[in-house]
N, C-alpha and C positions, 0 to 999 in steps of 0.2 A: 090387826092385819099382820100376816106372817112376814118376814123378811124377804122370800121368793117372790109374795105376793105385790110387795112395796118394791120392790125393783121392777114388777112389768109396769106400775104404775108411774114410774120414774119415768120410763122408756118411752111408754103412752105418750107421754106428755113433751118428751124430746121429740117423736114423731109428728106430734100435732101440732103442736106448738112451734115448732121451728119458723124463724124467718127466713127464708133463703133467697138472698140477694142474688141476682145474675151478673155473673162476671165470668171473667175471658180464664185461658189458661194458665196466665201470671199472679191470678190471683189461687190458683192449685196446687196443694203441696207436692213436693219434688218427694218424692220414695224410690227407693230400689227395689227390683224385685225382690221376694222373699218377707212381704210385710204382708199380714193381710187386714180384710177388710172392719171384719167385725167377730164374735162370737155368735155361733148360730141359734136360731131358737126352733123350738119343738111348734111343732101345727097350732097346741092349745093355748101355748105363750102368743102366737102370734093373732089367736082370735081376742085372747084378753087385752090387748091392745087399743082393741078397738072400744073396747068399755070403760076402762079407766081413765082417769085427767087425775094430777096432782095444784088446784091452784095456786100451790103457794111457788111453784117453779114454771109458772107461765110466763112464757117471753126469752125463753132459752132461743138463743139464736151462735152463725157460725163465727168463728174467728177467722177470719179471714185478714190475707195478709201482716203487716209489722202490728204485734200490740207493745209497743214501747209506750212509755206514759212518760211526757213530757222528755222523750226525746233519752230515757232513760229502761233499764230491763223493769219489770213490776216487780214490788216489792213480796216477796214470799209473806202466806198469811197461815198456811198449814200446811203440812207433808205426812202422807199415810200409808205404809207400804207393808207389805206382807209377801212372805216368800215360804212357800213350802213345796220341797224337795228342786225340782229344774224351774218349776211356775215360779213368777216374780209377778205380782201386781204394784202399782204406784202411782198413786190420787196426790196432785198437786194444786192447793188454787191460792192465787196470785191479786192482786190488789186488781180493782177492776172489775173484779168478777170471771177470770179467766181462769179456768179449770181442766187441767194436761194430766191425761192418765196414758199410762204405759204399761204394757203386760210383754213379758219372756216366757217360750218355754211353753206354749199351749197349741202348737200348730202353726208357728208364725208370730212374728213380731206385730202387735198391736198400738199405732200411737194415734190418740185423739185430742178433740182440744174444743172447746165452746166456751161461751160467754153466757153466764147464766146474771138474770138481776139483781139489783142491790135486793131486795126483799129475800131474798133465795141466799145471799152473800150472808145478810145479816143473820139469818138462821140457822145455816152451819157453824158459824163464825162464835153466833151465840149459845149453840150448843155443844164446841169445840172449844172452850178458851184456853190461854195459858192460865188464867188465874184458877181454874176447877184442875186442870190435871196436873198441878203443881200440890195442891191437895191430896193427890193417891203416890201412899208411901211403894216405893218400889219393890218392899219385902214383902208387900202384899200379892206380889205377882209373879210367876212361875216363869221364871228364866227363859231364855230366847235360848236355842240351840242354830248351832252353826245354819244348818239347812231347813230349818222350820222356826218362824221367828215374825215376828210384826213390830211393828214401829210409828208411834204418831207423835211428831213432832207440832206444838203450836208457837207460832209469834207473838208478843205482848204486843200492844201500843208502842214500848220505847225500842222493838225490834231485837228485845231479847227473849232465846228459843227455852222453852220446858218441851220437854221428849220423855217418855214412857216406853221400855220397849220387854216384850213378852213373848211367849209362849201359844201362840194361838190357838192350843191344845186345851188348854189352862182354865181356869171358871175365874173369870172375869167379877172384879166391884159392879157393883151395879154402875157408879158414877163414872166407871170407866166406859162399861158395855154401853151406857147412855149414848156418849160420845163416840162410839164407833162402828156401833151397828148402821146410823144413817148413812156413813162414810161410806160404808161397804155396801150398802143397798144404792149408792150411787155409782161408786166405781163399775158395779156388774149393769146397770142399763146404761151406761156410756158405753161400755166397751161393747154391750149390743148393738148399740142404734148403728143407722147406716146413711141416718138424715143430717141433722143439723151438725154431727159432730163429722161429718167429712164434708170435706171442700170442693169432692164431687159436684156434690148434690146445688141446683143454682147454676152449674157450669156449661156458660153458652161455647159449643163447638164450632171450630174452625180448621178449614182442611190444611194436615200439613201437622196439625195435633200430637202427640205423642202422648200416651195415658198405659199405666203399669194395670194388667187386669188382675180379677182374681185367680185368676190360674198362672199369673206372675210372668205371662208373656206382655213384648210392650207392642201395642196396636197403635196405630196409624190413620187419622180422620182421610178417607179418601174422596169421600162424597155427603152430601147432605141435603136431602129431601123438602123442602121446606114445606110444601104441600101436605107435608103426615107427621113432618117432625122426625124422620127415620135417619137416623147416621151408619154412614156404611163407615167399617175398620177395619183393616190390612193387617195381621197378626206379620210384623219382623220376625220371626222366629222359625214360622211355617206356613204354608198356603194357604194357611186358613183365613177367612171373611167372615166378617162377623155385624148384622144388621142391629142396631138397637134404637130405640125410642127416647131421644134427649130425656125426657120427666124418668128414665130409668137408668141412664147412666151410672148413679151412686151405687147400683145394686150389683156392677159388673166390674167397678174399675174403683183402683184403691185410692191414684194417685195421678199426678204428672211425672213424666219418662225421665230421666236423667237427659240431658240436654246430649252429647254424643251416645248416638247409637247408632248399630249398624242392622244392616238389612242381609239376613242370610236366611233363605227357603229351602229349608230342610228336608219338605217332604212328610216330617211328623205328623202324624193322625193324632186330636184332638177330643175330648167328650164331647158331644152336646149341650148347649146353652142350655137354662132355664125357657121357659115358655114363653118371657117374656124377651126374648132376643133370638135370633136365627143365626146359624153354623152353615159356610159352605165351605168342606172341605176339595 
């Protein structure tokens, strides 16, 4: 399976697999404009989607609200970042099974976050250790430069780190590319998905709502259909109205609004929705 191909399958399976609990706007992350939503996919990625399942990461479900464990932050269990030229990407997962990737520098700030199974934990984890990448001597591998550079950091059991960092240009050990290619074949379909890894998706609307869109204007729940399911949205920005279908909210909106906003109608003319939402300008 090629690594492009193992990422839709990754995706597949964040799609299908998601649990998505219904909860209010408190349980929605707070974003500022200028974040977006996901990485886009091509027409053919989006048909493979539908064929694929991974069962060893079924039960990926959202993070929703505080994940504190025992009233504490989770304890770090790996860190994987890769940066070449203004792009930044960075896969973090945390005790629990909680998993926070972040990307800079590609169209828009990207932050995501899900809770994937112990089965799923234990397989990274055990494909990732400190005790194998303490193993790979560092003069085996072609130097990190300033602005092209990667880095995988693991934690032992007693919470001390072993870190590797290179050249992502570079021909990898094998025992290394072992442990990093899954990393990176995950990083790229979270930062796709637009399901379980946003707090959108599950989010029962209530008028009065405040939600940052993809076009990074903040809209407004002004009505709500309950007959069809259709939510009508007041665009702050400009005159624009915007109809959309609860079950598709995740696919239009990144976030919840910053708590002060203000209301000024500019007049600005706006694109056209997708198919699955209506524009009255």
């Amino acid at each position: 399976m090629t690594a492009r191909l193992h990422t839709i399958v990754v995706l597949s399976l964040l799609a299908a697999q998601a649990a998505l609990a219904q909860h209010d706007i408190s349980k929605v992350d707070v974003v500022e404009p200028g974040r977006a939503v996901a990485t886009p996919l091509t027409d053919t990625q989006e048909k493979l989607l539908e064929k694929y399942e991974i069962p060893e990461l079924a039960g990926a479900r959202q993070a929703l609200g505080s994940q504190l464990v025992d009233g504490r932050l989770p304890r770090p269990l790996l860190d994987f970042v890769m940066k070449d030229g203004p792009i930044q990407q960075r896969l973090s997962i945390f005790e629990g099974g909680l998993v926070v990737v972040r990307m800079t520098g590609a169209g828009g700030e990207i932050r995501k976050k899900l809770l994937i199974p112990d089965d799923a934990l234990k397989a990274y984890l055990g494909n990732a250790s400190a005790s194998r990448l303490e193993l790979i001597s560092p003069h085996s591998l072609l130097p990190p430069e300033k602005e092209r550079r990667a880095r995988l950091r693991v934690y032992g059991d007693n919470g001390r780190a072993v870190e590797r960092a290179y050249h992502p240009a570079g021909m990898l050990p094998k025992s290394l590319s072992d442990q990093v290619m899954p990393l990176q074949d995950l990083l790229r379909a979270v930062s796709e998905d637009r399901t379980v890894t946003s707090t959108v998706s599950g989010y029962e609307p209530k008028i009065g709502d405040e939600l940052v869109g993809d076009d990074q204007q903040i809209y407004r729940v002004v009505n709500i259909t309950e007959s069809n399911g259709m939510v009508e949205l007041q665009c702050l920005g400009n005159p624009t109205r915007m109809w959309v279908s609860k079950k598709e909210m995740y696919n239009h909106f990144i976030g919840a609004a910053p708590k002060k906003t203000k209301d000024v109608l500019t007049g600005t003319s706006v694109m056209s929705a997708p198919s699955t939402a209506s524009r009255d300008h």
